[in-house]
Backbone as ProteinMPNN parsed JSONL, in Angstrom:
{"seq_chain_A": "XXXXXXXXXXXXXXXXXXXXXXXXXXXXXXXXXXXXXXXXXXXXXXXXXXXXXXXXXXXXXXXXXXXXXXXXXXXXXXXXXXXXXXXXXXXXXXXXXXXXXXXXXXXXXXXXXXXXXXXXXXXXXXXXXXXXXXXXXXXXXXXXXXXX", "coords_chain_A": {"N_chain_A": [[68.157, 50.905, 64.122], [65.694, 52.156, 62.051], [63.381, 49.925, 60.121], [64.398, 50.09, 56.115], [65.647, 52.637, 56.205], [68.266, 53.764, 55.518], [71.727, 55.074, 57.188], [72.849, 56.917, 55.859], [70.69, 58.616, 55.112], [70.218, 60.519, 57.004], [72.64, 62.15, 56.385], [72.386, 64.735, 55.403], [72.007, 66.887, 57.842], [74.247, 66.789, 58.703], [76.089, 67.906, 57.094], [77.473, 70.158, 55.734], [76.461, 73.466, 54.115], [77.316, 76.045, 52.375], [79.503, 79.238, 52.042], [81.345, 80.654, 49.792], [84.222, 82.675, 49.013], [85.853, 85.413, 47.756], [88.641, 87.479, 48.034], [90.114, 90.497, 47.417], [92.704, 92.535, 48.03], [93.55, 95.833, 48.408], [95.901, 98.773, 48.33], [97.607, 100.561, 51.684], [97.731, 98.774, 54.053], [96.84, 96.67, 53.633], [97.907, 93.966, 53.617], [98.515, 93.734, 56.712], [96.033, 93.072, 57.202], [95.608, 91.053, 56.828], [94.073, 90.017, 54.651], [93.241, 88.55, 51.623], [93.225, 86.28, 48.861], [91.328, 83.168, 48.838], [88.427, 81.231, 49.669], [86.378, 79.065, 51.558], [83.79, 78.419, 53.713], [82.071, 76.58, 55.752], [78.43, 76.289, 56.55], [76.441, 75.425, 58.66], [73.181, 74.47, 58.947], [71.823, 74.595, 61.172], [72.936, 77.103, 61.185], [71.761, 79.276, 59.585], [68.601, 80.785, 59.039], [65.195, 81.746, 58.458], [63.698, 84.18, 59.093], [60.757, 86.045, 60.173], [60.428, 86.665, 57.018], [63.134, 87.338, 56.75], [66.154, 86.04, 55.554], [68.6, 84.928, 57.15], [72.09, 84.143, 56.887], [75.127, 82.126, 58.391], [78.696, 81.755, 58.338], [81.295, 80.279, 59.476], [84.709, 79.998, 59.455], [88.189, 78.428, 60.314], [90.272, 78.792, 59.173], [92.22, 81.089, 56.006], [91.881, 84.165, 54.996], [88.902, 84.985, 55.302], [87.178, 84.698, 58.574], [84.594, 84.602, 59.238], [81.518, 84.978, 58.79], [78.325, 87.128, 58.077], [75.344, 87.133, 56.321], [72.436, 88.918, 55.79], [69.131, 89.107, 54.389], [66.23, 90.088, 52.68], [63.88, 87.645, 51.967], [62.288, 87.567, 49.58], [62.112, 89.407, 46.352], [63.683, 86.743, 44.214], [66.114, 87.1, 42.49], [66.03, 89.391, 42.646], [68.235, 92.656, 43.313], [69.924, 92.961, 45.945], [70.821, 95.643, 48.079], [72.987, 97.051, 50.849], [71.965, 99.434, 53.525], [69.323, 99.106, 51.591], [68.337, 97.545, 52.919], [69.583, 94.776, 52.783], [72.267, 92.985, 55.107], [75.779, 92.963, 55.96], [78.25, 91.424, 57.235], [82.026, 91.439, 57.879], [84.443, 88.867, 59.171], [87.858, 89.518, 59.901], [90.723, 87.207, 59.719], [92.528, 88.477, 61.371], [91.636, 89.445, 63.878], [90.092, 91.601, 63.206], [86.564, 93.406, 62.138], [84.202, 94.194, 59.532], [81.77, 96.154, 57.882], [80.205, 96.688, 54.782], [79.244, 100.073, 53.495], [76.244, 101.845, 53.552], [75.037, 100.809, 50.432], [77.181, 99.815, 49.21], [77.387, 97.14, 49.014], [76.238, 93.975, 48.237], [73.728, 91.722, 48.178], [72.403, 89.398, 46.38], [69.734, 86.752, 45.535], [69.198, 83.701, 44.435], [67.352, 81.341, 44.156], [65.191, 80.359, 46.274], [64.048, 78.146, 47.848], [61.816, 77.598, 50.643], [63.794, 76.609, 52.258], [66.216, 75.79, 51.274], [68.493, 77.807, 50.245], [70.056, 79.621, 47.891], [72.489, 81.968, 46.52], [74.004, 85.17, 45.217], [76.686, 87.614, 46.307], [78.213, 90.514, 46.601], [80.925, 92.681, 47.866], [82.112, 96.158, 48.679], [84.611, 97.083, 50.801], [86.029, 99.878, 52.555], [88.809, 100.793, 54.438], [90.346, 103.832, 55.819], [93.5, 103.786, 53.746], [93.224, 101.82, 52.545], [91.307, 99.784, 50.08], [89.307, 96.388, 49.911], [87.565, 94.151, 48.39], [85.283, 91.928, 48.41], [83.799, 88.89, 47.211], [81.402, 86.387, 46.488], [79.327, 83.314, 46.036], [76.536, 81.385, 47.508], [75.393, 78.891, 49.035], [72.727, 77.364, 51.223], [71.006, 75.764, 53.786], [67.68, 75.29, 56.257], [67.628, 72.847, 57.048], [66.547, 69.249, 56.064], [66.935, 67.07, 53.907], [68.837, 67.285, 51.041]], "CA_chain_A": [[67.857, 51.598, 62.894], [64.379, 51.852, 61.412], [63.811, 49.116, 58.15], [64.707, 50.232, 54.82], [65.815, 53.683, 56.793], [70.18, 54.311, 56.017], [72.094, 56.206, 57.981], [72.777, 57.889, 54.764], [69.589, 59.166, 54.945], [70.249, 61.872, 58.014], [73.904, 63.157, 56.128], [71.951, 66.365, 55.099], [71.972, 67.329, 59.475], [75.845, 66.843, 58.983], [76.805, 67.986, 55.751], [76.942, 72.048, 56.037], [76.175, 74.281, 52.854], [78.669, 76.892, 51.956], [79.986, 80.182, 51.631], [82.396, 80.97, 48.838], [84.476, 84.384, 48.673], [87.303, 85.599, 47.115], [88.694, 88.693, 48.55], [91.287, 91.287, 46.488], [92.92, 94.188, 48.537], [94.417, 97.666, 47.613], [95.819, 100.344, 49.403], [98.554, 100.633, 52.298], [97.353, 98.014, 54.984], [96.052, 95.084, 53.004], [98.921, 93.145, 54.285], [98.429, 94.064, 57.797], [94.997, 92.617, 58.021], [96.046, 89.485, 56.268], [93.068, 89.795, 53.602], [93.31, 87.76, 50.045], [92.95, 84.765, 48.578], [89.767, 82.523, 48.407], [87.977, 80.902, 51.19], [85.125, 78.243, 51.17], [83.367, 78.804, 54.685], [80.775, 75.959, 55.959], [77.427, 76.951, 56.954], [75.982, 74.692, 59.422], [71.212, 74.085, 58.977], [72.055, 75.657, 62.572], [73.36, 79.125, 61.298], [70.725, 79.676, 58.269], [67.557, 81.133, 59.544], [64.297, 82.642, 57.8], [62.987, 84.731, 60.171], [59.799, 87.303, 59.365], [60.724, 86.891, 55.774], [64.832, 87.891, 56.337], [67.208, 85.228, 55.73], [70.358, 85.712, 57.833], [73.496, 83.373, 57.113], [76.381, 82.626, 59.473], [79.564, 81.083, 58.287], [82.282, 80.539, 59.763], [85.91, 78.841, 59.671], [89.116, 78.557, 60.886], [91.379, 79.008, 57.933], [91.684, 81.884, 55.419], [91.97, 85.768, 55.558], [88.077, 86.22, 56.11], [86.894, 83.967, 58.934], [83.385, 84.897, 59.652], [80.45, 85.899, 57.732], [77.002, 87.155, 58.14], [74.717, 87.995, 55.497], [70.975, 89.299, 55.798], [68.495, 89.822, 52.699], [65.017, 89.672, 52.45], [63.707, 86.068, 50.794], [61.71, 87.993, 48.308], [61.812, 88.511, 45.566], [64.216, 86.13, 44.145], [66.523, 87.653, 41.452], [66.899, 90.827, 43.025], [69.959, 92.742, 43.704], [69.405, 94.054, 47.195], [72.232, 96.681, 48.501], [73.23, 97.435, 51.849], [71.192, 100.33, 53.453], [67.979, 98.867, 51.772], [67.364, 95.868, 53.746], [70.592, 93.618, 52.912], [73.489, 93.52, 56.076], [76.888, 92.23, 55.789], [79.274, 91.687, 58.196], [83.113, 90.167, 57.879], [85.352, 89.103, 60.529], [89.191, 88.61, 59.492], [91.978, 86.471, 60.995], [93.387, 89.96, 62.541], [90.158, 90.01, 64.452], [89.067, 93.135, 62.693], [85.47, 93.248, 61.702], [84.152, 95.319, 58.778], [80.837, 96.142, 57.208], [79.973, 97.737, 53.915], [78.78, 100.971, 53.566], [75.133, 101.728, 52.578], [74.992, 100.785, 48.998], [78.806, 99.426, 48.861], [77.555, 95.649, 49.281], [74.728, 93.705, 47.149], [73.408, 89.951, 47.464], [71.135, 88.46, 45.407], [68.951, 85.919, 46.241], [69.21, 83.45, 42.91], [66.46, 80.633, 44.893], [64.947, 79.993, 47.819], [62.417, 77.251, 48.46], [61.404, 77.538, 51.825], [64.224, 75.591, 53.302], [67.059, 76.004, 50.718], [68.527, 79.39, 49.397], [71.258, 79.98, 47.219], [72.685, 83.576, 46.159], [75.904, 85.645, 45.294], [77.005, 88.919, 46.852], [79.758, 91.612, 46.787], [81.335, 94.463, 49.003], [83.218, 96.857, 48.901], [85.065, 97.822, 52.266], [87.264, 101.156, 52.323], [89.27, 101.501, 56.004], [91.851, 104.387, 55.335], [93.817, 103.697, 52.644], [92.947, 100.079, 52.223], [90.181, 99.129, 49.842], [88.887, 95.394, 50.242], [86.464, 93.789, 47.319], [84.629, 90.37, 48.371], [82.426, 88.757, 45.993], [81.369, 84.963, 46.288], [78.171, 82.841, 46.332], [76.551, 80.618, 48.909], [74.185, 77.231, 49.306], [72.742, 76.568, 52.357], [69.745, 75.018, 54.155], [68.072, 75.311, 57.041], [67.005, 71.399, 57.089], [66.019, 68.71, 55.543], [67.45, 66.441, 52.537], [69.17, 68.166, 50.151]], "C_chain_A": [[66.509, 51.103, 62.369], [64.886, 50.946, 59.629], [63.607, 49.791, 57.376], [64.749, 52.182, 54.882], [67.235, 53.58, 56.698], [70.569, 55.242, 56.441], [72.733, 57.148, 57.324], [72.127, 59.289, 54.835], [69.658, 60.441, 55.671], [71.501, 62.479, 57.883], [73.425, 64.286, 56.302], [72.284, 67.386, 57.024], [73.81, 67.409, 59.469], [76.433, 67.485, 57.977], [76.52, 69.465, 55.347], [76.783, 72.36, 54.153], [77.529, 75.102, 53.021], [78.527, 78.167, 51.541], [81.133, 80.221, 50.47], [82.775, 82.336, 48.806], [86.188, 84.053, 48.424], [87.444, 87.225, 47.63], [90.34, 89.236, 47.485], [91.56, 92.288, 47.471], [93.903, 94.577, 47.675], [94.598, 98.414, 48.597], [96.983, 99.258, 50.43], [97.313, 99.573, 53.311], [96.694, 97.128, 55.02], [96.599, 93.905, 53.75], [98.937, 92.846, 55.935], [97.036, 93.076, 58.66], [94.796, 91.044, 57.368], [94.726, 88.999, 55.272], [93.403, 89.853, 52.012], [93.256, 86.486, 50.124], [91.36, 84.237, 48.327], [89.392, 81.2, 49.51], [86.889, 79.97, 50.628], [84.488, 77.83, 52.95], [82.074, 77.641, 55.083], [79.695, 76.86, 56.781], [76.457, 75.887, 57.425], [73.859, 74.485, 59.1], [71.209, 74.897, 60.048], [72.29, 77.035, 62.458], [72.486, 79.718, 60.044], [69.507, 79.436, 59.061], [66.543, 81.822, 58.574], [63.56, 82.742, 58.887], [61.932, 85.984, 60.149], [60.447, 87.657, 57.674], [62.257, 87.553, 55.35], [65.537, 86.091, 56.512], [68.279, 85.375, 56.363], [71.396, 84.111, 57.269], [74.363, 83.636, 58.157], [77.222, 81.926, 59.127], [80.504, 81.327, 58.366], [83.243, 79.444, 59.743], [87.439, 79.252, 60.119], [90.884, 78.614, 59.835], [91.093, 80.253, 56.913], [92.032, 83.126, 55.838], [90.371, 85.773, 56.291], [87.191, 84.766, 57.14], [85.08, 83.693, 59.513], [82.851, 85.533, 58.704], [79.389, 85.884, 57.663], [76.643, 87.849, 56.954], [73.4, 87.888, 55.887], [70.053, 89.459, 54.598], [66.887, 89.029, 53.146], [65.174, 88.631, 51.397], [62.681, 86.577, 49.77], [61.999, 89.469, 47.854], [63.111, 88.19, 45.164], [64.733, 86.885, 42.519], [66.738, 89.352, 41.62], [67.794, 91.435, 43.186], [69.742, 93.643, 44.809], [70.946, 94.358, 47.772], [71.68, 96.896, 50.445], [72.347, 98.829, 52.056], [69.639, 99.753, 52.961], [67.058, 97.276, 51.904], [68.851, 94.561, 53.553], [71.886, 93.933, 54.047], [74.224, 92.515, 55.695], [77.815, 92.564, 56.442], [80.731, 90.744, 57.99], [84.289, 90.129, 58.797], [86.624, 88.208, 60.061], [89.664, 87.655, 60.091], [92.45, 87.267, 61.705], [92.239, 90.174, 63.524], [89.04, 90.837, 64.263], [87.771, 92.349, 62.268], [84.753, 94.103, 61.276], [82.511, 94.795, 58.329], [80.678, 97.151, 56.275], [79.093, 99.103, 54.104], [77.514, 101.08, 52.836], [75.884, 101.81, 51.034], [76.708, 100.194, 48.56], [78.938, 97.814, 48.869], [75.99, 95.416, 48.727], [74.557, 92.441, 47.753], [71.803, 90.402, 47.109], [70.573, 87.018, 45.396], [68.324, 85.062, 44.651], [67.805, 82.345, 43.336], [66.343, 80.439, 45.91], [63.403, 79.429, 47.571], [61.751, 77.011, 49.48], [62.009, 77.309, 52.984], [65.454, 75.946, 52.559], [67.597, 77.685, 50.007], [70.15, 79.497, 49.167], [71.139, 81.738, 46.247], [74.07, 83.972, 46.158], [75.769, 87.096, 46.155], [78.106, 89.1, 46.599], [79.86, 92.575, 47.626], [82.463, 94.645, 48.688], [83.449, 97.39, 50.056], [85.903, 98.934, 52.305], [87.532, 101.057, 54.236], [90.856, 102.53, 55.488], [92.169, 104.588, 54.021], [93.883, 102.526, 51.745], [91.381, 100.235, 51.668], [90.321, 97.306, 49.739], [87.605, 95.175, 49.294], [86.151, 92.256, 47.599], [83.817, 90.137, 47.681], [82.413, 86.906, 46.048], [79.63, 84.63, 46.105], [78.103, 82.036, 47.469], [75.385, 79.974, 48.983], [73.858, 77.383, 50.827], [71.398, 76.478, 53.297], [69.113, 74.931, 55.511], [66.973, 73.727, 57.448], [66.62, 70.744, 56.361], [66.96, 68.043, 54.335], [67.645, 68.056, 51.228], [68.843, 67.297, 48.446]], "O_chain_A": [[66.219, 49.912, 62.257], [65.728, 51.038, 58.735], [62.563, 50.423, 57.536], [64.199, 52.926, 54.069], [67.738, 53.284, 57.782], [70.013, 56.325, 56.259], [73.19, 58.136, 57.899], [72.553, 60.438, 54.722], [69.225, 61.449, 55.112], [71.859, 63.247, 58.776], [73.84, 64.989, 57.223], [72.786, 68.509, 57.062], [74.448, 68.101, 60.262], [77.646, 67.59, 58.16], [75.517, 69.853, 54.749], [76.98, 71.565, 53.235], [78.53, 74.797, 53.67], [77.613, 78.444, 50.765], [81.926, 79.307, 50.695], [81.921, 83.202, 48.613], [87.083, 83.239, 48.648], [86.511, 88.027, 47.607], [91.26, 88.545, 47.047], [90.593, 92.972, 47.804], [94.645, 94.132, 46.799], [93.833, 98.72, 49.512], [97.247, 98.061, 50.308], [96.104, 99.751, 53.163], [96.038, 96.676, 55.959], [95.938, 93.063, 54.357], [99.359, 91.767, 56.35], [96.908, 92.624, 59.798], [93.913, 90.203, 57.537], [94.416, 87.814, 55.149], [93.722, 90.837, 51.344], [93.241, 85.732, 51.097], [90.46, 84.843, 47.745], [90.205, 80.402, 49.977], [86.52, 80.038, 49.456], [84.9, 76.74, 53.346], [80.99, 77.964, 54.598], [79.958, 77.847, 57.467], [75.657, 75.45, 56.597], [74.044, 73.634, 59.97], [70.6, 75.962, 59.948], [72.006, 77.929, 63.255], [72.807, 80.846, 59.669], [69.242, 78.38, 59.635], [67.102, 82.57, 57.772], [62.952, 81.877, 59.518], [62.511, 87.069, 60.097], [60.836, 88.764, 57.304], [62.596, 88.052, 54.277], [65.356, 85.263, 57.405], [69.018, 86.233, 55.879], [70.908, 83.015, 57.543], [74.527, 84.7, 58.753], [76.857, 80.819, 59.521], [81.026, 82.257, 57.751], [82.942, 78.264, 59.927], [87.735, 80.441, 60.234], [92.094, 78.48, 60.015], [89.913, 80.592, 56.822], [92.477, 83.274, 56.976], [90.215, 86.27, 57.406], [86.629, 83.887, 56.487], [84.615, 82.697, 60.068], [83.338, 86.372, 57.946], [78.91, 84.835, 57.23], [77.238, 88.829, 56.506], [73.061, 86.801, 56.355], [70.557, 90.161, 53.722], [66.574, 87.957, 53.664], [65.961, 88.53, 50.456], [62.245, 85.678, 49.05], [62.105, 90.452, 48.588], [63.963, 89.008, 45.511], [63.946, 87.148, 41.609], [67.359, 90.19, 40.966], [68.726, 90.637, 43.278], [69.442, 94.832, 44.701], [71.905, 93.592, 47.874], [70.59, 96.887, 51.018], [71.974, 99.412, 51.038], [68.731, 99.879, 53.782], [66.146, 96.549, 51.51], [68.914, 93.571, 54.28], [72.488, 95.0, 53.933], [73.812, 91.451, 55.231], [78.311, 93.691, 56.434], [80.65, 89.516, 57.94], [84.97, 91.098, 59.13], [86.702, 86.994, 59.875], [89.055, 87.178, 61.049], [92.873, 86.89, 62.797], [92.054, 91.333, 63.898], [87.884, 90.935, 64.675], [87.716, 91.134, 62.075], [84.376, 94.96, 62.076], [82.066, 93.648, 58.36], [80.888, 98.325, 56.579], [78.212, 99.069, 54.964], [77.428, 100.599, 51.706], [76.817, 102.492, 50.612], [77.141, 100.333, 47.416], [80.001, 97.2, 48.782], [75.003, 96.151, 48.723], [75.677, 91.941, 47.861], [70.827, 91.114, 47.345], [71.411, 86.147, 45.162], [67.417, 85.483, 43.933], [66.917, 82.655, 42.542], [67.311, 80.307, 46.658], [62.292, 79.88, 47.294], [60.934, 76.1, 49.35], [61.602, 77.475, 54.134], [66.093, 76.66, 53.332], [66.883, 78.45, 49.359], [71.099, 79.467, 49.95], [70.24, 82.342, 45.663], [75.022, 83.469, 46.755], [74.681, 87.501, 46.564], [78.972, 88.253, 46.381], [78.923, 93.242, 48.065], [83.449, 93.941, 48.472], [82.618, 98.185, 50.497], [86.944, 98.524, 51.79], [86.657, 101.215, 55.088], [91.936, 102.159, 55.028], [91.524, 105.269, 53.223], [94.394, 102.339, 50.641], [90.439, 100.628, 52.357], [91.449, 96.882, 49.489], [86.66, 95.956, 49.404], [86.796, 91.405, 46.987], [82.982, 90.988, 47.372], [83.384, 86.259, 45.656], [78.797, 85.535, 46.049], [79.016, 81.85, 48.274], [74.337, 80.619, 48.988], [74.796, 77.523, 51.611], [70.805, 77.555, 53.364], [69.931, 74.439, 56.288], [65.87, 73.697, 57.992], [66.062, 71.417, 55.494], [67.806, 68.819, 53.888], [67.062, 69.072, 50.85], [69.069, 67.895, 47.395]]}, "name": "protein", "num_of_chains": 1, "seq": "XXXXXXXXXXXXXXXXXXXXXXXXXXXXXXXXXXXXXXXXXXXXXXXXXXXXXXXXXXXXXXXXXXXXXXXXXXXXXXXXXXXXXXXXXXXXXXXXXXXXXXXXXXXXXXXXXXXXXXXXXXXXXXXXXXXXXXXXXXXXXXXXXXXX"}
């Protein structure tokens, strides 16, 4: 170990950021796809990317109705409310395996900061399959390096 260097110091490489969502269903086949409750999803420095000015997220876990989750959004400008269709994607992958994405304009994030390296933001969707609607809405921290 380098002097007056703790191994403290390199948690941030171990210590994921986070997704948060809370999911509500409605409709005949809520039950079916085993979606509700409230989830808290790590998000690895490894799955947070800024890439030509899009942020993508990837978090995923092994507990929960929704086990997977990508979001996309342009990193500017900050305080926006960018919708599906114009430039934000969102993808969610249950415990039933299914895997749903909002419909233009049926899913928002918002992009509350981002410093180069850090970006925190909330989002919502709405999913319709059938007769099942599906409403997620959480926020989400997460970094792609460096001391937090």
């Amino acid at each position: 170990m380098l002097a007056g260097v703790s191994a403290v110091s390199t948690a941030w490489a171990q210590s994921p950021g986070y997704l948060e969502i809370t999911v509500t269903a409605l409709g005949a086949g809520a039950a079916a796809l085993g979606a509700s409750g409230d989830s808290r999803l790590p998000v690895r420095p490894s799955d947070f990317s800024d890439r030509l000015g899009t942020l993508t997220l990837h978090a995923r876990g092994a507990r929960g109705s929704v086990r997977d989750v990508v979001l996309e959004v342009p990193a500017a400008p900050v305080g926006q409310r960018t919708a599906t269709g114009d430039g934000a994607v969102m993808r969610f992958g249950f415990a039933s395996g299914q895997t749903m994405e909002p419909r233009p304009g049926e899913g928002w994030i918002t992009l509350t900061s981002w410093d180069g390296s850090r970006a925190q933001g909330e989002y919502e969707a709405t999913l319709v399959q059938g007769r099942m609607t599906l409403h997620l809405n959480g926020r989400f921290d997460a970094s792609t390096g460096g001391p937090r």
